[in-house]
N, CA, C and O atoms as a GROMACS GRO file, in nm:
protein
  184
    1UNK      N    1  -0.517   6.627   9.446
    1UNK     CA    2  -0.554   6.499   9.506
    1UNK      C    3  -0.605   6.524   9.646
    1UNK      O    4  -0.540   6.578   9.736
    2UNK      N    5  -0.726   6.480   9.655
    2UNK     CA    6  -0.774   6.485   9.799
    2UNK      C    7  -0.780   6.373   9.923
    2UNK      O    8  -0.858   6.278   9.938
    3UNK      N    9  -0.675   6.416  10.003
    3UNK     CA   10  -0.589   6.297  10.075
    3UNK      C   11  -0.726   6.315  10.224
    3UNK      O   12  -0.714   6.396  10.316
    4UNK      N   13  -0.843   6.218  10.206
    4UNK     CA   14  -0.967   6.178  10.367
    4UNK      C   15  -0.913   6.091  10.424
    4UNK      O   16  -0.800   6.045  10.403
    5UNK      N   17  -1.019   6.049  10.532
    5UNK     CA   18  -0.978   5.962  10.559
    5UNK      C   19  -1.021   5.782  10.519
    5UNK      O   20  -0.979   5.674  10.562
    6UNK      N   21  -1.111   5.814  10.432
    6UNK     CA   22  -1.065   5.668  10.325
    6UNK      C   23  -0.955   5.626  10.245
    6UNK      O   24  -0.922   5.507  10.234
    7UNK      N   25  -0.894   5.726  10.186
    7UNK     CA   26  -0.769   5.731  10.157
    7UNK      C   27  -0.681   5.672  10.236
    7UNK      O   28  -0.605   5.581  10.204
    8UNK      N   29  -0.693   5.732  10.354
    8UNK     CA   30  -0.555   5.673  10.444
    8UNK      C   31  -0.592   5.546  10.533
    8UNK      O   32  -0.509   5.480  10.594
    9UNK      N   33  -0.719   5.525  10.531
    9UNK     CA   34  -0.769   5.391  10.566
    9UNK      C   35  -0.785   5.255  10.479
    9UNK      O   36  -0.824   5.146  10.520
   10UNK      N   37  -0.748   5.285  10.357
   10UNK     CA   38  -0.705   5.246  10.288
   10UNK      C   39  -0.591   5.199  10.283
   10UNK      O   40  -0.561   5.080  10.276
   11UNK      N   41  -0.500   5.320  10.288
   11UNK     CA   42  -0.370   5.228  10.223
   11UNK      C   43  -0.303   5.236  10.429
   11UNK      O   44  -0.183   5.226  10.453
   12UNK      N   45  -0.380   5.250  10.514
   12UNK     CA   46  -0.310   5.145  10.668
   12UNK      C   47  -0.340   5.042  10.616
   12UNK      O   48  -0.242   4.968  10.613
   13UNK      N   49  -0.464   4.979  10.554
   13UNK     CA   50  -0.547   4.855  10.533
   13UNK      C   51  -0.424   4.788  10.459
   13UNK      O   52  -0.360   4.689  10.495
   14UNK      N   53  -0.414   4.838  10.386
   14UNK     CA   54  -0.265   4.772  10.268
   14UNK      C   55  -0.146   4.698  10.375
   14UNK      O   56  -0.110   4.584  10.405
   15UNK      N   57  -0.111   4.841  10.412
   15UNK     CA   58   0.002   4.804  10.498
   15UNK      C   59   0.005   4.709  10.581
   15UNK      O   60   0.098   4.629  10.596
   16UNK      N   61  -0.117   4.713  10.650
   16UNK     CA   62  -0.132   4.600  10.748
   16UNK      C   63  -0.111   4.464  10.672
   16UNK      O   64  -0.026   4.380  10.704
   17UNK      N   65  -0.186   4.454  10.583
   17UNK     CA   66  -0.208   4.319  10.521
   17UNK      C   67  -0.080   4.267  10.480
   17UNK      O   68  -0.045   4.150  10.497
   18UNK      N   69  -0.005   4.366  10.421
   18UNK     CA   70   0.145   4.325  10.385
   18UNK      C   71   0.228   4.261  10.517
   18UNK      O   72   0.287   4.156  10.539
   19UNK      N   73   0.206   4.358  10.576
   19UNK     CA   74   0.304   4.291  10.695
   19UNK      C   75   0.249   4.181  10.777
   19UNK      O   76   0.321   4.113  10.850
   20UNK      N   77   0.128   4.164  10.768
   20UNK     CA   78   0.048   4.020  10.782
   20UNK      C   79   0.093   3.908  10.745
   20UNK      O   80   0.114   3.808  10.813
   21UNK      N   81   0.118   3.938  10.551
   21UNK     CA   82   0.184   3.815  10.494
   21UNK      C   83   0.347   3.800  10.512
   21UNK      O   84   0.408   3.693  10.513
   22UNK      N   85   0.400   3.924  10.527
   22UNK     CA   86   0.498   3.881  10.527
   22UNK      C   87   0.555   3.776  10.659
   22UNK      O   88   0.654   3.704  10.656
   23UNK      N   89   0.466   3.792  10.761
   23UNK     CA   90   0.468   3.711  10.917
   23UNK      C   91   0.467   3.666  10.859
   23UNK      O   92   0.573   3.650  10.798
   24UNK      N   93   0.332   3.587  10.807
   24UNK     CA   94   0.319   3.414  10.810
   24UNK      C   95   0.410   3.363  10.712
   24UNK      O   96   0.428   3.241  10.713
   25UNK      N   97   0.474   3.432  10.624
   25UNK     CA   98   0.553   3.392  10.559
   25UNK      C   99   0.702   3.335  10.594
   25UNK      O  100   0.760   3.234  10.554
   26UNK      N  101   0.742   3.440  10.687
   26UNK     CA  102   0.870   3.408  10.766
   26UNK      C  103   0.826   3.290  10.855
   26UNK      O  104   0.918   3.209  10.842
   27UNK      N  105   0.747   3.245  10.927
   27UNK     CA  106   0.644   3.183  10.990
   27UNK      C  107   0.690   3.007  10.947
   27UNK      O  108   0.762   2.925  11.004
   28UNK      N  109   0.604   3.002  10.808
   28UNK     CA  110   0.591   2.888  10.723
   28UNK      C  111   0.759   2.843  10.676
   28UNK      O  112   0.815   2.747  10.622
   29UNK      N  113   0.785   2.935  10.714
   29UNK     CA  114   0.953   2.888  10.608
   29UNK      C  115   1.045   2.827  10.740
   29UNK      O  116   1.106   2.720  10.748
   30UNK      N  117   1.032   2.929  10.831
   30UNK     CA  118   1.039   2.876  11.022
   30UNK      C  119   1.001   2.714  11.009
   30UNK      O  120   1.071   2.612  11.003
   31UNK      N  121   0.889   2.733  11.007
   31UNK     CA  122   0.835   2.531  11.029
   31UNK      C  123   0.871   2.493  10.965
   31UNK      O  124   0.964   2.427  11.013
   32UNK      N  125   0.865   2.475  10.804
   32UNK     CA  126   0.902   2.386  10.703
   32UNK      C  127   1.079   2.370  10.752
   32UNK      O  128   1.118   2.256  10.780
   33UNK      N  129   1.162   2.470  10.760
   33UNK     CA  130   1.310   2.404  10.824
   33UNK      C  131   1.302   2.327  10.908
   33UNK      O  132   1.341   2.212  10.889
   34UNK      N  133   1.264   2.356  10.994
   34UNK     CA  134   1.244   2.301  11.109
   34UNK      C  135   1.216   2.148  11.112
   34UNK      O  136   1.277   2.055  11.164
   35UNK      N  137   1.096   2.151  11.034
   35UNK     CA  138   1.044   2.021  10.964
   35UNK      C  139   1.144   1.938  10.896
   35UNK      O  140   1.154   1.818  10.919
   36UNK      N  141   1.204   1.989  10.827
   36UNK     CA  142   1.321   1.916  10.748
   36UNK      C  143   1.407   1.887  10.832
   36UNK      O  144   1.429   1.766  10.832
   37UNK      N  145   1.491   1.968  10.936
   37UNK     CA  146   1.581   1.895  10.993
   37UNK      C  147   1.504   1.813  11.085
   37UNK      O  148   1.566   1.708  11.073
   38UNK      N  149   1.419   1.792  11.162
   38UNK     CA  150   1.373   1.709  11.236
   38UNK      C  151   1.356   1.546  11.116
   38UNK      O  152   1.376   1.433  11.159
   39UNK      N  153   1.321   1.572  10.986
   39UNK     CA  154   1.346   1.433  10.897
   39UNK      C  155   1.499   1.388  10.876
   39UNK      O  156   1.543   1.273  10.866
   40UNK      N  157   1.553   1.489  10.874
   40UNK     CA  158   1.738   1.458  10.850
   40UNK      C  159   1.746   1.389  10.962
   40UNK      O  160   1.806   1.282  10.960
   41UNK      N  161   1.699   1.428  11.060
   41UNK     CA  162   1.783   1.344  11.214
   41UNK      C  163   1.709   1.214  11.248
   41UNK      O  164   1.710   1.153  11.355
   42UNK      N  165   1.644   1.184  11.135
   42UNK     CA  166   1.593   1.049  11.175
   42UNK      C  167   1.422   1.026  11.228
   42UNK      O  168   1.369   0.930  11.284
   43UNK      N  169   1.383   1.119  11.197
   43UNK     CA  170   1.255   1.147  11.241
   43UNK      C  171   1.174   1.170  11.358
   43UNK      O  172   1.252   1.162  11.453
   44UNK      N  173   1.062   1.193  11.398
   44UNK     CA  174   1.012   1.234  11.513
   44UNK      C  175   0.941   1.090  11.604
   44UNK      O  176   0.849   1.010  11.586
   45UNK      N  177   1.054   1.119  11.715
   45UNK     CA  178   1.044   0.996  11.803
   45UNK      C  179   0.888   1.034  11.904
   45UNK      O  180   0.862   1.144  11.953
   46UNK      N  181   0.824   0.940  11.910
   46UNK     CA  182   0.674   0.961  12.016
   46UNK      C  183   0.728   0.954  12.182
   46UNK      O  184   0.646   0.967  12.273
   0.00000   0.00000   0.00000
């Protein structure tokens, strides 16, 4: 197997992307709680 550097630009490319989604993922789940308890307490006062 011949390990260039497309190979390994490749799979940084991967890696990155993974840990990309996994942010916004922790991210979205962050707000959506957030979101919910702000409806439990009666909602968002102006």
């Amino acid at each position: 197997m011949h390990l260039d550097a497309v190979f390994w630009g490749s799979i940084v490319s991967v890696v990155i992307a993974v840990v990309i989604f996994v942010y916004l993922g922790f991210k979205v789940v962050k707000l959506m709680n957030e979101d919910a308890q702000r409806n439990q307490s009666g909602g968002e006062k102006p």
